[in-house]
Backbone as CSV, one residue per row, in Angstrom:
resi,resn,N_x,N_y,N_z,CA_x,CA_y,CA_z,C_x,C_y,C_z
1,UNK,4.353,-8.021,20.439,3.312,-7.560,19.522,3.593,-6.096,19.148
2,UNK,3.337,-5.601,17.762,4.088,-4.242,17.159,2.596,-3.736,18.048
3,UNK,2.818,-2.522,17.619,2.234,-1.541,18.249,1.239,-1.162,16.841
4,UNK,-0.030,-0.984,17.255,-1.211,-0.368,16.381,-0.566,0.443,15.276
5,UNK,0.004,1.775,15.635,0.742,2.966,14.856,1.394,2.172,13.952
6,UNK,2.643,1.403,14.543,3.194,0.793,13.691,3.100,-0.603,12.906
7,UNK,2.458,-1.291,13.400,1.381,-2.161,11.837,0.768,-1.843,10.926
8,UNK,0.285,-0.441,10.833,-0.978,-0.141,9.784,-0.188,1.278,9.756
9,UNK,0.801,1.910,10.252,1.365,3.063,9.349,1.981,2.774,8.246
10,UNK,2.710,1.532,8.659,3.408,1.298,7.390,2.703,1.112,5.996
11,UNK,1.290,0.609,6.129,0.384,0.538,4.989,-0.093,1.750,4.211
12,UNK,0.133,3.220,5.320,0.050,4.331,4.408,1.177,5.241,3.756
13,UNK,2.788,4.694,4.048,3.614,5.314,3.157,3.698,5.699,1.710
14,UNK,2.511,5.404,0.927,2.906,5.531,0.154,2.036,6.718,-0.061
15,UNK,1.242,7.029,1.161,0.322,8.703,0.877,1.276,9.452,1.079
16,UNK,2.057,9.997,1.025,3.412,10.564,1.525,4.470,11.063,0.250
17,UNK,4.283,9.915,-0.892,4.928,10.172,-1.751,4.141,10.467,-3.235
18,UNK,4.952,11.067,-3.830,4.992,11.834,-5.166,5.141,10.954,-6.115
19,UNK,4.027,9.685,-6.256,4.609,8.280,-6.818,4.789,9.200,-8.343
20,UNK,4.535,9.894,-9.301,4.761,10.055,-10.327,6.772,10.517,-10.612
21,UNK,6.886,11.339,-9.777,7.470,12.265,-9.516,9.499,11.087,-9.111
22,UNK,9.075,10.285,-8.486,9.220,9.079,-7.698,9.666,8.186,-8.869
23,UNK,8.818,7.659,-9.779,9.012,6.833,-10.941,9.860,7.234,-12.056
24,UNK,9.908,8.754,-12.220,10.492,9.709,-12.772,11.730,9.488,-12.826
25,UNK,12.084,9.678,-11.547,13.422,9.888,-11.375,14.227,8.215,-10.671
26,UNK,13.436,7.037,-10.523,14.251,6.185,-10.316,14.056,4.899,-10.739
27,UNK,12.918,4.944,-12.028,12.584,4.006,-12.518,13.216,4.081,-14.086
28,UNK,14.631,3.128,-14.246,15.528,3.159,-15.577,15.715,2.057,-16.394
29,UNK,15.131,0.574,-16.130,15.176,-0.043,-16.558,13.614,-1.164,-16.514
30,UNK,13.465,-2.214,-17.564,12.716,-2.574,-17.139,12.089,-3.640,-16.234
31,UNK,13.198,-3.806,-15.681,13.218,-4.296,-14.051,12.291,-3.997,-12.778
32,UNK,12.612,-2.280,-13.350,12.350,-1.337,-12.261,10.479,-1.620,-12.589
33,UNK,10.377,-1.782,-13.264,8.630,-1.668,-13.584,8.390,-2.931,-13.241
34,UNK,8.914,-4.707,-13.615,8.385,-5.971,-13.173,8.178,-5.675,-11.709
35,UNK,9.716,-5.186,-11.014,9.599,-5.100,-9.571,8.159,-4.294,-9.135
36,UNK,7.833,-3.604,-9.577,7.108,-2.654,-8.830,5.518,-3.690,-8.814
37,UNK,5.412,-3.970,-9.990,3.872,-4.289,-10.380,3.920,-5.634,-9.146
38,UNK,5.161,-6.399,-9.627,4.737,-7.416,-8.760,5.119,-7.285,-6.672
39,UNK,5.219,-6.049,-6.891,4.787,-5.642,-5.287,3.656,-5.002,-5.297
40,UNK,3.478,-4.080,-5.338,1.707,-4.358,-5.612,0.911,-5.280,-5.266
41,UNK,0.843,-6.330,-6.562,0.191,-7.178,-6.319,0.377,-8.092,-4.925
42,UNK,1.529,-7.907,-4.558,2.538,-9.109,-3.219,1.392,-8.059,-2.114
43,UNK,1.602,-6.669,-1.804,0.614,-5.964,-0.922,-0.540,-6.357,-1.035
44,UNK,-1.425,-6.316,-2.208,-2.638,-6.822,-2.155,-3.131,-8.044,-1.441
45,UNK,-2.159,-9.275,-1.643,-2.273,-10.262,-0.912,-2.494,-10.478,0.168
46,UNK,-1.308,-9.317,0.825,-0.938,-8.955,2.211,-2.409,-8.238,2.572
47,UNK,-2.289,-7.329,2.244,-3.816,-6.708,2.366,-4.889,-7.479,3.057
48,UNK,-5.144,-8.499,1.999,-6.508,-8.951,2.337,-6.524,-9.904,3.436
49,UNK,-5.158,-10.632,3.528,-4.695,-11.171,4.519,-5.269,-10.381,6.041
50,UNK,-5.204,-9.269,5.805,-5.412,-8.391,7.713,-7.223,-9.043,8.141
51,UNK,-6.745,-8.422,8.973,-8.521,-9.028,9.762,-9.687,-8.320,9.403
52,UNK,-10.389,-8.106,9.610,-11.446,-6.933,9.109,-11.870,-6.273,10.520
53,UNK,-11.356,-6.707,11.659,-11.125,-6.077,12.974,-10.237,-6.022,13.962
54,UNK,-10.038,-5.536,14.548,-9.096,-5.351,15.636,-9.121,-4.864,17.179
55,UNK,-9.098,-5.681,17.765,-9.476,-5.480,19.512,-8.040,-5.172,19.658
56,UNK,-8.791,-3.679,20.590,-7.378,-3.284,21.059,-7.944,-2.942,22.325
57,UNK,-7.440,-3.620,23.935,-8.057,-3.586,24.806,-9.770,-3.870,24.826
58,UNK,-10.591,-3.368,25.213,-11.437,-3.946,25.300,-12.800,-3.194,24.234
59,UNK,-11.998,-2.560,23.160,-12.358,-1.931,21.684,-12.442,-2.668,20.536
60,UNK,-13.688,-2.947,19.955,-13.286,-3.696,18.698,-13.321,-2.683,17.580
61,UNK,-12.066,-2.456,16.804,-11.697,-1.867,15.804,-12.132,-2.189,14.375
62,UNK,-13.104,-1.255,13.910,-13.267,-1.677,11.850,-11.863,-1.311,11.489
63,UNK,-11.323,-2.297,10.708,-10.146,-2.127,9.760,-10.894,-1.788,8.372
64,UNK,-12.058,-2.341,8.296,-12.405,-2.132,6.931,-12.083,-0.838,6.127
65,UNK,-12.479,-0.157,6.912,-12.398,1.343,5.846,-10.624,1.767,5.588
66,UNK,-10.147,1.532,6.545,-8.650,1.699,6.368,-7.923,0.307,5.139
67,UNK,-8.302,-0.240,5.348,-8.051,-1.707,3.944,-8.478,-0.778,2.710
68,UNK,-10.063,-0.373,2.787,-10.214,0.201,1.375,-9.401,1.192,1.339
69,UNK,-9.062,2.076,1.952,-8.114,3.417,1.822,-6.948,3.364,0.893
70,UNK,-6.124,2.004,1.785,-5.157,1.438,1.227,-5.327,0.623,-0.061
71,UNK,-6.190,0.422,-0.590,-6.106,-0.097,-1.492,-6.359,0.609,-2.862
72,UNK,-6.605,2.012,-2.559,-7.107,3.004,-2.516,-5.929,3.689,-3.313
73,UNK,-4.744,3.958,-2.732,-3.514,4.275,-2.811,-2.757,3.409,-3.790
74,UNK,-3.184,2.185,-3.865,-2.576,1.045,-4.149,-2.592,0.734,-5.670
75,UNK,-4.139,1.387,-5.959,-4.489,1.526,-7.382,-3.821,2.696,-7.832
76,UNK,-3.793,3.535,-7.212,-3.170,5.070,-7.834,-1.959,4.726,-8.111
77,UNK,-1.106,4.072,-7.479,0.416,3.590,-7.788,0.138,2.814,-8.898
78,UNK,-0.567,1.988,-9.043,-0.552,1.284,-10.502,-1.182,2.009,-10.999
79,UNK,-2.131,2.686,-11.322,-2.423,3.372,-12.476,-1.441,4.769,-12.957
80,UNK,-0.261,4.956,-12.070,0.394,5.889,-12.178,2.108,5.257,-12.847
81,UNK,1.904,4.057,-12.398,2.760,2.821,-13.117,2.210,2.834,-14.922
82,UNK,1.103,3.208,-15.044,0.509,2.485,-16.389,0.787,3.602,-17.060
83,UNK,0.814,4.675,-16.646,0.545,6.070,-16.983,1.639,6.693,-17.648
84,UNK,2.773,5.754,-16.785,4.049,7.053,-17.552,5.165,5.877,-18.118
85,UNK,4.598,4.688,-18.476,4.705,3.639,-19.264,5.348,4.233,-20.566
C-alpha cells in the first residue's frame, strides 16, 4: 500500500507549475492541446473515483476538501489551456 504523501501528492503537482508559462514553451502542435484536454478530463474521472475518506490507523480522514482543491487546479489548467488558444 503507497504511502498517504505519496497517493495524494501526486494530485498536487500541478500547484508547482507555471501552467501558462509551461504551455508556452512546449505546446507546438495540435496534438499537444487534444493530449492535454483529454488528460484532464482522464484526472477528473480519476478524481472522483477517490473515496471521500480515508482511515489511516485509527483516524478517519475528509478527502473532500483536498478533491475540491484539486479540482481546483484542474480548472485553472483548462482555463489556462483555453486562454492561450
Amino acid at each position: 500500500m503507497r504511502s498517504v504523501e505519496t497517493e495524494y501528492g501526486e494530485w498536487t503537482a500541478l500547484s508547482n507549475l507555471d501552467v501558462r508559462a509551461h504551455i508556452e514553451a512546449n505546446f507546438t502542435c495540435v496534438e499537444d492541446w487534444q493530449n492535454n484536454f483529454s488528460m484532464i478530463k482522464q484526472k477528473r474521472i480519476e478524481l472522483k473515483k477517490l473515496n471521500d475518506s480515508r482511515k489511516i490507523d485509527c483516524i478517519n480522514v475528509n478527502i473532500v476538501p483536498f478533491k475540491d482543491g484539486v479540482e481546483d487546479l484542474l480548472k485553472k489548467m483548462s482555463d489556462a489551456l483555453v486562454e492561450t488558444l
